[in-house]
N, C-alpha and C positions, 0 to 999 in steps of 0.2 A: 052484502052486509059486512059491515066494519068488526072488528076485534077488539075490545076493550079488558087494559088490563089496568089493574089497578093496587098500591100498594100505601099503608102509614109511612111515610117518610120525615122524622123531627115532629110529629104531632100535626101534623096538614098530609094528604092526602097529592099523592103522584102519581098521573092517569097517565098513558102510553095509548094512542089510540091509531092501527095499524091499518091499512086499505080503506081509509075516508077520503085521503085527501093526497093528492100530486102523485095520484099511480104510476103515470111515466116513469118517473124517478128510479133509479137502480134501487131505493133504499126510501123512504119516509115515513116520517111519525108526525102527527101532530101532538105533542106534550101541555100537560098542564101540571101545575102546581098550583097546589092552591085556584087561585083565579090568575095566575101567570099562564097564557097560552102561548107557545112557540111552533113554529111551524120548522121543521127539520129534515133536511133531504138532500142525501147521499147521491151523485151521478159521477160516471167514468166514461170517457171515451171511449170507442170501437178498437181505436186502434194508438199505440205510443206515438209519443210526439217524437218528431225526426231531431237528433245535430243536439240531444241534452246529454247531461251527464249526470244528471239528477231527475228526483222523482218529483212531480208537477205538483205537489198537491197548493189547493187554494181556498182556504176560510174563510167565509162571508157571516159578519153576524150582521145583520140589516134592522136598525133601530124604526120604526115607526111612530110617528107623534101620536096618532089617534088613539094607540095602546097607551097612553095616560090621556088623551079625552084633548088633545092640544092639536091646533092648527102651527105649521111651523111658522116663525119670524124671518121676513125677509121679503122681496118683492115676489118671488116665485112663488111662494107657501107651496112648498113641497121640500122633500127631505133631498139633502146635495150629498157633499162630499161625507164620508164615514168621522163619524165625531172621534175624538180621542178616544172615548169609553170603549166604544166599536173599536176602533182598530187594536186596544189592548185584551177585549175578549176574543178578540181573532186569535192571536195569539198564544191564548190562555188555552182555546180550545186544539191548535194544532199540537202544540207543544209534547202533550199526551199521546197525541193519537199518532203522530208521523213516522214514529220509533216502531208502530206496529203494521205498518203496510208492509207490504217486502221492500227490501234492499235492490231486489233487481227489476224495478217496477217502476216502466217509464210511461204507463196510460196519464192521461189530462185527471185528476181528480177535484173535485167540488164539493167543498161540506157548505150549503147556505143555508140559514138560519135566521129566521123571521119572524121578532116580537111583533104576534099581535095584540097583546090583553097583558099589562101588567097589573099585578099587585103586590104595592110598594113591600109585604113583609116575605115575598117568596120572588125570590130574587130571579129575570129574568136571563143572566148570563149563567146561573149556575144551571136551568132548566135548560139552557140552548145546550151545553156541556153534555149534560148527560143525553139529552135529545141528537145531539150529534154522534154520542158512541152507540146508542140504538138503531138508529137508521143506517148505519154503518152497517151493523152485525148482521142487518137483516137483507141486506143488500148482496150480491153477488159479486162484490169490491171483494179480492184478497187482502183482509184485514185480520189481525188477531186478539178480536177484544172478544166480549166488551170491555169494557172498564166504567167506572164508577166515580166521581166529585161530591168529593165535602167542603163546605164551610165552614168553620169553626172561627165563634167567635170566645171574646172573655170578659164576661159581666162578674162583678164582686166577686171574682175569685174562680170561681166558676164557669167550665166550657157551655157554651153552648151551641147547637148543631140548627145550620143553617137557620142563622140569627134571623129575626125581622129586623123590620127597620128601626124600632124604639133599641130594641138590642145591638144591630149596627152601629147607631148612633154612643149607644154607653158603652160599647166593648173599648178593652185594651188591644184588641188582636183581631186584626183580619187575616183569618188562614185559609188558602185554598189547598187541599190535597188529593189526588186523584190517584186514582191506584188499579190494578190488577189482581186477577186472583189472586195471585202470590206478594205480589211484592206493590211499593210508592213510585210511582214513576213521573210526577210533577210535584212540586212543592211551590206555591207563593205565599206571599207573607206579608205585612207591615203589622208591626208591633209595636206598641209601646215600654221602650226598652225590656222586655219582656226577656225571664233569665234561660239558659239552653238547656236546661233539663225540663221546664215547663214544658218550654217548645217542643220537642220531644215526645214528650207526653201528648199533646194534643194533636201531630203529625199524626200518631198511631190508634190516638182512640177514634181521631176520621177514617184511618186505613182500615178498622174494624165497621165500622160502621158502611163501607164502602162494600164491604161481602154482602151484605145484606142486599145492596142495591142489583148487584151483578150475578147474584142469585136469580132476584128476580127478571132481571134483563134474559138469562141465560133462558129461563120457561119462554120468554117472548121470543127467543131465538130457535126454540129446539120448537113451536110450534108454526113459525110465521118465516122464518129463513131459508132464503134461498139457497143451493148449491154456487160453490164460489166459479167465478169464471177463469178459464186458462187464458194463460196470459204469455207474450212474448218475452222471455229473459235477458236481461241484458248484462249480465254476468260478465264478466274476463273469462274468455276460453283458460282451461289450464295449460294447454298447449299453449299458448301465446305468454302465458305469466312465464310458462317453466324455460322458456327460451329466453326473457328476459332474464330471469336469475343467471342465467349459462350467462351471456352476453357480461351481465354484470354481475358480479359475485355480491353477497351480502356485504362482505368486506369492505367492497367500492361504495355501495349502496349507506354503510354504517358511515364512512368519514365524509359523504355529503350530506347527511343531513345531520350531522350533532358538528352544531355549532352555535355559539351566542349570539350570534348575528344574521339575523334576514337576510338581507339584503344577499349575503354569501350565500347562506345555504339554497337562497333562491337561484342564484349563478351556477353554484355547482348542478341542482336536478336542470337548466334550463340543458347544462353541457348533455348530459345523461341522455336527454329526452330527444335532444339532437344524434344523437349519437346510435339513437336505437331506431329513429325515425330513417335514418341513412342505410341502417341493417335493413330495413324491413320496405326499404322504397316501390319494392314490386308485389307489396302483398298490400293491397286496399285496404281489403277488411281489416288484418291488425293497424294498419296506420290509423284507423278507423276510432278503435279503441285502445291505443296506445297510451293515449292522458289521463285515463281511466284506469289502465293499468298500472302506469306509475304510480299513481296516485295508490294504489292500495299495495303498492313494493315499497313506499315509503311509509304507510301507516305500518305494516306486517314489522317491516325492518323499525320503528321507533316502540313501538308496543313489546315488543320482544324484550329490546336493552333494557326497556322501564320496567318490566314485570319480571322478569329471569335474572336480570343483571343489577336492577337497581340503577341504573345509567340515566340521566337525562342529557337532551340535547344539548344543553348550554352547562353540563357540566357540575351542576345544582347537587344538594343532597335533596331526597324526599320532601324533607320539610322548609326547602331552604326560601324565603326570599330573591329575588332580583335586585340590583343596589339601587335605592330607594333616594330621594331628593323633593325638598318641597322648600318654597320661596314664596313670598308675599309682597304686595305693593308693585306687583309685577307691570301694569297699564297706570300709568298719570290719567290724573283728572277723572278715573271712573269712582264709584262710590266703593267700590271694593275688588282687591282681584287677590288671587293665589293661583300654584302653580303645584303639579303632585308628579314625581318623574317617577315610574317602576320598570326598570329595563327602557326595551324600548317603546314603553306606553307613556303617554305625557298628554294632557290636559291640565288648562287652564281656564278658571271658572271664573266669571266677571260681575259684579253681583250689579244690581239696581234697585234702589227704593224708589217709592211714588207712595201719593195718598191713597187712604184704603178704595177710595174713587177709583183705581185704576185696578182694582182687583178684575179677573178675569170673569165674566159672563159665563154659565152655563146653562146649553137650553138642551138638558136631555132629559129620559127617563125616570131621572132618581129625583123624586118630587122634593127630598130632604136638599139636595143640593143647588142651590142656585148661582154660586158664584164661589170662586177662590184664591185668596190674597198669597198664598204661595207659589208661584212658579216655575220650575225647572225644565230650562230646554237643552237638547243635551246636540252638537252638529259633530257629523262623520263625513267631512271633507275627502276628497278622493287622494291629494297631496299625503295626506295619513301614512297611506298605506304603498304610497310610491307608483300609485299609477296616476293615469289622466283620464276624466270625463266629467259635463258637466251635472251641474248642482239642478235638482229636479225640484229642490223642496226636501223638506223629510220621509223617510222611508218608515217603514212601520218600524223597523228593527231601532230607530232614532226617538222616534214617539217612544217607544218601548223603554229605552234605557231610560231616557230622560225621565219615564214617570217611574222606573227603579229607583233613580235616586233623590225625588222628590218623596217616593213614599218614607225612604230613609231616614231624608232629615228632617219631614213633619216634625215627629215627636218631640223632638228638640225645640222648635220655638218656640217664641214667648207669646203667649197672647195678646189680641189685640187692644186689650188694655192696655197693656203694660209696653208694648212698641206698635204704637198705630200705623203701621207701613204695609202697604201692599211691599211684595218682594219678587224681585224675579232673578234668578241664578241662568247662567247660559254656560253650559260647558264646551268649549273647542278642541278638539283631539287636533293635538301637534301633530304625534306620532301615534301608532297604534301595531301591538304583537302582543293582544293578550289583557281581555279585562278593563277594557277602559270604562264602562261603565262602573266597575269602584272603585275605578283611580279618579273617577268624576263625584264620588263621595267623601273622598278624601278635598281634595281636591275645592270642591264647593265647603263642606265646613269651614275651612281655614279663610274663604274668601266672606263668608258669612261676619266670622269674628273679624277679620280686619275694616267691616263695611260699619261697624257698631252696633251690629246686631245682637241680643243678648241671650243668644243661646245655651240652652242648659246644659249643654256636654258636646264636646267633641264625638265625629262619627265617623268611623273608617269603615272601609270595606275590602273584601277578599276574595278571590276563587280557588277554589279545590278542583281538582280534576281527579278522573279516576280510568285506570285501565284494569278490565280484569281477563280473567282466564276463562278453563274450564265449565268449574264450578263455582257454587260462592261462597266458597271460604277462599277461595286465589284472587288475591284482587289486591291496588295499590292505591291509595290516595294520597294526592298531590296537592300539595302547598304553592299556589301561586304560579296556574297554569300562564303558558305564553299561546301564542297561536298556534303553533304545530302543535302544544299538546293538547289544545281543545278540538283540534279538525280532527285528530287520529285518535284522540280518546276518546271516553265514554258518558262523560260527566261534564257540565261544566257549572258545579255548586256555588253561587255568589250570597253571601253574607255578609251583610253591615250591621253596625250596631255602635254602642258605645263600653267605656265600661261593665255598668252596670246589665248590661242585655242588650237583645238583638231586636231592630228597626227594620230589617228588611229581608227578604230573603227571594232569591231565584234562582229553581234548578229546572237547568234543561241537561236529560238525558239521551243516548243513544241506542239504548240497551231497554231490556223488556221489565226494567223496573228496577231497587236497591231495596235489600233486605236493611234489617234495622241495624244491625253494626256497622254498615257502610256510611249511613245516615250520623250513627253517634260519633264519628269517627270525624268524616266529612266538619260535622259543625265543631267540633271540640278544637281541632285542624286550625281552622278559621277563626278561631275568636284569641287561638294565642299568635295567633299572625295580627290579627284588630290589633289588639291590645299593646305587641310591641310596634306598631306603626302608629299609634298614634302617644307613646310615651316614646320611640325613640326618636322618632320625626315628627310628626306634625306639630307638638309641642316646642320642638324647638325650632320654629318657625315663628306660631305664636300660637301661645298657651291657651290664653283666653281672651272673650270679646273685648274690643276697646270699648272706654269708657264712654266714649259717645260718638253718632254721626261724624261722617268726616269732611271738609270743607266743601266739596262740589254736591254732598247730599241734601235732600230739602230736609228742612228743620219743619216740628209741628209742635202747632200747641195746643193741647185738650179742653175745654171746657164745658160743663152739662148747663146747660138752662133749661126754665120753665116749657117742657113737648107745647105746653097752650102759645107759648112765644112764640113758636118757629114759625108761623105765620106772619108773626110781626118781624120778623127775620130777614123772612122771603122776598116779602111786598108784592104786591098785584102783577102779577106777571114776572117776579121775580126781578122786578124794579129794583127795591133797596138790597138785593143782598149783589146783583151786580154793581152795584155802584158802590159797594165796597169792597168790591175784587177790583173794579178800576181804581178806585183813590189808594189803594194798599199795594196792589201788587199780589197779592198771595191767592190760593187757592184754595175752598171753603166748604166743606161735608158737612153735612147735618143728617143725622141718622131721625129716628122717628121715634126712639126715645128724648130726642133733646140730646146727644150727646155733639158736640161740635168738633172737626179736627178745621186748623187753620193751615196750613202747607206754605212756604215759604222759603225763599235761601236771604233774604235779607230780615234779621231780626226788629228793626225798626218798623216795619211795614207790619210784620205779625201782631209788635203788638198794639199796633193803630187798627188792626182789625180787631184786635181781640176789644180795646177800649171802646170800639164805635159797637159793637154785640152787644156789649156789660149795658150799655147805655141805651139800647134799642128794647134790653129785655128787663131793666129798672123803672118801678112805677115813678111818676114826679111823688116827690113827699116834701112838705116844707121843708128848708133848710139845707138840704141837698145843692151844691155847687157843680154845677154842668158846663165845660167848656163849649163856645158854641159859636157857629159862622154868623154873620149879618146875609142872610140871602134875600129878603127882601123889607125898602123901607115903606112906610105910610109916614101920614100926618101924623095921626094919634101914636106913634111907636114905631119898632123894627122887629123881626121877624126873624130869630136863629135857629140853627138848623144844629143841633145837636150831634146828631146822626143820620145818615139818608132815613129818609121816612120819619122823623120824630123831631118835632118843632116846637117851638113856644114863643109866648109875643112879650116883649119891655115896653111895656107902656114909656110914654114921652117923658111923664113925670119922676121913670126910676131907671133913667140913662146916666143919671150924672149928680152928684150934688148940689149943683149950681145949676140955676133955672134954662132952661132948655127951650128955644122958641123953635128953633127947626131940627129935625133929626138929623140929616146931611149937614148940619154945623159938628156932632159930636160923630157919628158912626158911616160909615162907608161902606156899599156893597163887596162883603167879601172881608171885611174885618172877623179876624177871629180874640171873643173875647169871655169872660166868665161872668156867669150870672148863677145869682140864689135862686130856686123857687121861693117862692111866695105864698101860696097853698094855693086855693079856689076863691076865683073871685065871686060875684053875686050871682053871676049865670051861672057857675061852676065850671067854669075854666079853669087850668092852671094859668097861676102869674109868674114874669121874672124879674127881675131887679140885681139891674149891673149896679149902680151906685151903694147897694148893700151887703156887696162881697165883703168881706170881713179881710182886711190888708192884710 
C-alpha cells in the first residue's frame, strides 16, 4: 500500500504519492498538482565514477506529448532530442539542488523527471522542481534538503503565487525562487522592467511561502526516508594540502594568481602545478589529486585577499568595473551588428529580420505558446577561452544563456504591430573571463537599435559575485565578477534590466543559500553598475534606434483586408497569391484576421503587390478605373486580367472610339492598358470600357 500526502498549495491541491511507483529507484514520487502529474526519481551509483574531479550529477526533465493529448510532428512521432523548455528546466532544477549534495561526492547521480498529465494552470516544471527535492530527501542520496519552489507572478499590481496560465499570460513578472529552511538559494526572473524593491518583495514573500512547502516535505521525510548511504570521500588529504603550502608559501601562491590577465595567471599556476608534480613524482596517490588540490590552494588563497584584505585579482576596488568598450556597425552587409568589451569578455551580437513567416515553431507542452518571433542564440566557441576542441552544437549552458538574454530583452520590444519582423539576435563570444552572458545583453541591445529596431529602452546587464566567511554577517559582494572569481567564489548574481527596472535575473549559488541583505545588496550592486554602462557606454555607441531598416534589411508593408477576401487572395490551391510572389518578387503573410504583411528589399515590387491585393480585394463598382493585361482575345472582345485571379471582358464595341472590325487590329496579347467598369450588363456581368477612360 502506497502513502499519500497531501497539502493546499496557492489554492489547488499538491499530492506527493510515496511507494506506488518505480520502487527500484533510491528515491521516488509520483507528484501531482492540480491535474499536473510528474513522475520523479532520484538514483546514485554503487560506486564513484573513476579520473573526475567533480561531482556527476545529471537532470533529466523528459517532456511527453500525450500529457497534453498530442501525437508528436515528425516522421518518427515520438519524442527526440530535449526541446529548449526541457533543457532550461534541467537547469532550473539542478541549480538548487547541486549546492546541497556534498562537496566531496563523486557517485553517478540522476534526478529524471517525467511529465505525464499536464494541466495548463499548474505548471508542470515547477511540479517536476519540487518533485525532484522530495524524491531526493527521501532517498538514501547524501543530500541536504529539502527545499521548496515558488512562482511568482504580477497581475494589476498584485503577486500571485504559482500563476495559471490566464495569469502567466497577464503577469508583469515571471519569478522562480527556491529556497531552504533558512535562506533563497536560486532566483530566476523575467520582468517587465519591474522596479528592485518590488523584486525584493516578491523574492521573499515566495521564500515564505517556501516554509510552508518544506514543512510539509520534512513530515514525508521523517515518515517515508531512508538512512543516508556512506560514501567514498574524495576530499584533499590535509596531509597532501599542508605539504603543498610548505612547498609553496601563500606568498608564492598570492603573486600567481592576482593578476588582470588569464592567460598569465594561467602560466604561472601551470609553473606551480609542474613544480609540485616533480616534488611528488613518487607518490601516485597525491599526484592523483594534485589538480584538485591546487585548485582549492588557489580558491583558499583568492577568498582570503577578497574577504580579509579587500584585494581582488586584477587589482579592482569592490565595486569597480573592468574597462569597458562598445562599437557598432561592426559586420557590413548584416542587418545589424554591435560589439560590448568588459575586460577580457567580448561579444558581438548580429541581429536578422525576416517576416513574422519565419518566426520560430513551437511544438511543446504550454498549449498558450505556439510560436515565437524573437530569437536569441547565444555561441561559446572553444577559441573564447584559449583552448581547442571541436563544435558539438550547443551545450545546455549555451541554450541557457541565450534564453537569459532573450528573456532580458523581450520586454523592450515593440509589438507586432508596430515592427512586423520576426527577429533573431546571435551572440559570438570573442573572448570570454567572466559573464559573458550580460556582455551579450549589452551587447545584443545596441545591435538591436542599429538594425532599426524600435526598442523601448536600452538593456544592460551585470554580475555580482559573493565570498563569504564564518557566519552571515561576514561576507563581500562583488561588482563585476571575472572567472577566477566566479570558480572560487560563492555567487554568481546576473541582472539586467533598463533604467527604469529589471528584465531579467539569474543566480547560481555555491553555498547553502543568501539571507536577505546579501540579496538587497547584490541587486542594489547591479543596477548602479546597469545604469552607468549603459549611460556611460552603450549610449555613446548609439543612444537610440535608427530611424528605419537598414539597406540589406527586408522592408514590409502592412495592410488589413476583408478576412472573407483572403480566399480570394489565396486562389485554388494557392494559385493567385503565388503568382503574385512570382510577378513581384516579395514575400506575402496573411494571418486569419485579414491582416497582410508583404516582405521585400525592392520597393517597386512591394508595391505592385500591394496594388494587385487592393485590387483582388475591391468589388467592380461603376466608374472605377482598373489598370489591366490583355490575356486573352475573342471575336466579340478581349479579356484583362486585372490581377491573377480577377478578370473582366471589353466588349469589341468599347476598345476604341473609332469602329473596330477585328480586336488584334487594336489590342495585342499582353498589352497592358486602363479600362472603366461599366456596371452590369443584362446577364449581370460586370462590363469594361477602354474607349471611356476619361483622358
Amino acid at each position: 500500500m502506497y502513502k499519500k500526502y497531501e497539502m493546499e498549495l496557492a489554492g489547488r491541491t499538491l499530492r506527493v504519492d510515496v511507494d506506488r511507483v518505480a520502487k527500484q529507484a533510491n528515491g521516488g514520487v509520483l507528484m501531482h498538482y492540480g491535474d499536473t502529474t510528474v513522475l520523479c526519481c532520484a538514483t546514485a551509483s554503487e560506486k564513484p565514477r573513476e579520473g573526475i574531479d567533480f561531482f556527476p550529477l545529471s537532470v533529466e526533465y523528459n517532456e511527453r506529448m500525450y500529457s497534453v493529448g498530442k501525437i508528436p510532428g515528425g516522421f518518427n512521432k515520438r519524442e527526440g532530442k530535449a526541446s529548449e523548455n526541457a533543457i532550461l528546466t534541467d537547469r532550473v532544477i539542478d541549480r538548487p539542488m547541486r549546492p546541497l549534495f556534498p562537496k566531496d561526492y563523486r557517485n553517478d547521480v540522476t534526478l529524471e523527471n517525467l511529465v505525464m498529465s499536464v494541466d495548463q494552470d499548474c505548471s508542470p516544471e515547477l511540479t517536476a522542481m519540487l518533485g525532484a527535492s522530495i524524491a531526493t530527501s527521501i532517498s538514501d542520496i547524501p543530500f541536504d534538503g529539502p527545499i521548496s519552489t515558488t512562482q511568482v507572478g504580477l497581475v494589476d499590481g498584485e503577486f500571485v503565487f504559482n500563476p495559471t496560465a490566464a495569469q502567466r499570460a497577464a503577469s508583469e513578472l515571471a519569478l522562480t525562487v527556491a529556497s531552504t529552511k533558512e535562506k533563497v538559494i536560486m532566483i530566476e526572473a523575467g520582468a517587465n522592467e519591474v522596479p528592485e524593491d518590488r523584486m525584493i518583495e516578491a523574492i521573499f514573500a515566495a521564500h515564505a511561502l517556501n516554509q510552508e512547502v518544506i514543512a510539509f516535505f520534512d513530515r514525508i521525510v521523517a515518515e517515508c526516508g531512508k538512512p543516508k548511504h556512506e560514501y567514498q570521500s574524495f576530499a584533499v588529504p590535509q596531509e597532501l594540502f599542508d605539504e603543498i603550502c610548505r612547498l609553496v608559501p601563500p606568498e608564492e601562491m598570492e603573486a600567481a594568481v592576482f593578476t588582470d590577465d588569464k592567460q598569465t595567471r594561467e602560466e604561472n599556476i601551470r609553473v606551480i602545478t609542474d613544480k609540485l608534480a616533480e616534488a611528488f613524482a613518487d607518490n601516485e596517490e597525491w599526484l592523483a589529486r594534485l589538480g584538485e588540490a591546487v585548485y582549492q590552494y588557489q580558491k583558499k588563497t583568492v577568498r582570503k585577499m577578497i574577504l580579509k584584505d579587500h584585494k581582488r585579482p586584477d587589482g579592482r576596488a569592490i565595486d569597480q568595473i573592468r574597462p569597458l568598450a562598445a562599437e557598432v556597425d561592426l559586420i557590413p552587409r548584416v542587418h545589424g551588428s554591435a560589439m560590448f568589451t568588459r575586460g577580457q569578455t567580448q561579444i558581438c551580437t548580429v541581429t536578422t529580420l525576416a517576416p513574422l513567416s519565419d518566426a520560430q515553431r513551437l511544438d511543446g507542452l504550454d498549449e498558450a505558446e505556439t510560436s515565437k518571433r524573437y530569437m536569441h542564440h547565444y555561441n561559446f566557441p572553444s577559441y573564447s577561452v584559449g583552448e581547442t576542441k571541436p563544435s558539438r552544437g550547443p551545450g545546455r549552458r549555451e541554450i541557457g544563456h541565450g534564453a537569459l538574454a532573450e528573456r532580458a530583452l523581450l520586454p523592450v520590444l515593440p509589438d507586432e504591430s508596430e515592427f512586423p519582423y520576426a527577429i533573431r539576435t546571435v551572440s559570438e563570444t570573442f573572448e570570454s573571463n567572466g559573464s559573458t552572458s550580460q556582455a551579450s545583453v549589452c551587447a545584443s541591445s545596441m545591435s538591436l537599435m542599429t538594425a532599426g529596431v524600435p526598442i523601448k529602452a536600452a538593456v544592460a546587464g551585470i554580475s555580482a559575485g559573493l565570498v563569504t566567511g564564518d557566519t552571515d554577517d561576514d561576507y563581500l559582494v562583488l561588482t563585476d565578477i571575472q572567472g577566477l572569481e566566479d570558480f572560487f567564489g560563492d555567487m554568481d548574481f546576473k541582472v539586467a534590466g533598463t533604467h527604469k527596472g529589471i528584465t531579467a535575473i539569474q543566480m547560481d549559488i555555491k553555498i547553502h543559500g543568501l539571507t536577505r541583505p546579501i540579496i538587497e545588496e547584490a541587486i542594489a550592486a547591479t543596477r548602479k553598475a546597469r545604469l552607468y554602462i549603459i549611460d556611460e557606454v552603450m549610449n555613446k555607441a548609439i543612444a537610440e534606434p535608427r530611424p528605419e531598416v537598414g539597406p540589406y534589411a527586408p522592408k514590409i508593408i502592412q495592410m488589413q483586408i476583408d478576412p472573407q477576401k483572403i480566399g480570394d487572395v489565396v486562389g485554388q490551391r494557392g494559385k493567385t497569391i503565388n503568382a503574385i510572389i512570382e510577378q513581384t518578387g516579395v514575400q506575402i503573410d496573411i494571418e486569419d484576421d485579414g491582416f497582410v504583411s508583404i516582405c521585400g528589399t525592392e520597393k517597386e515590387g512591394m508595391d505592385k503587390a500591394a496594388k494587385l491585393i487592393h485590387t483582388i480585394v475591391t468589388d467592380f463598382e461603376a466608374g472605377q478605373v482598373f489598370e489591366g493585361k490583355v490575356v486573352s482575345i475573342k471575336e466579340f472582345g478581349a479579356f484583362l486580367e486585372f490581377a491573377p485571379g480577377k478578370e473582366g471582358l471589353v466588349h469589341i464595341s468599347k476598345i476604341a472610339k473609332k469602329r473596330v472590325n477585328r480586336v488584334e487590329d487594336v489590342l495585342a496579347l499582353g498589352d497592358v492598358v486602363k479600362a472603366v467598369c461599366l456596371g452590369k450588363d443584362k446577364m449581370g456581368r460586370f462590363s469594361f470600357s477602354i474607349r471611356d477612360v476619361a483622358e
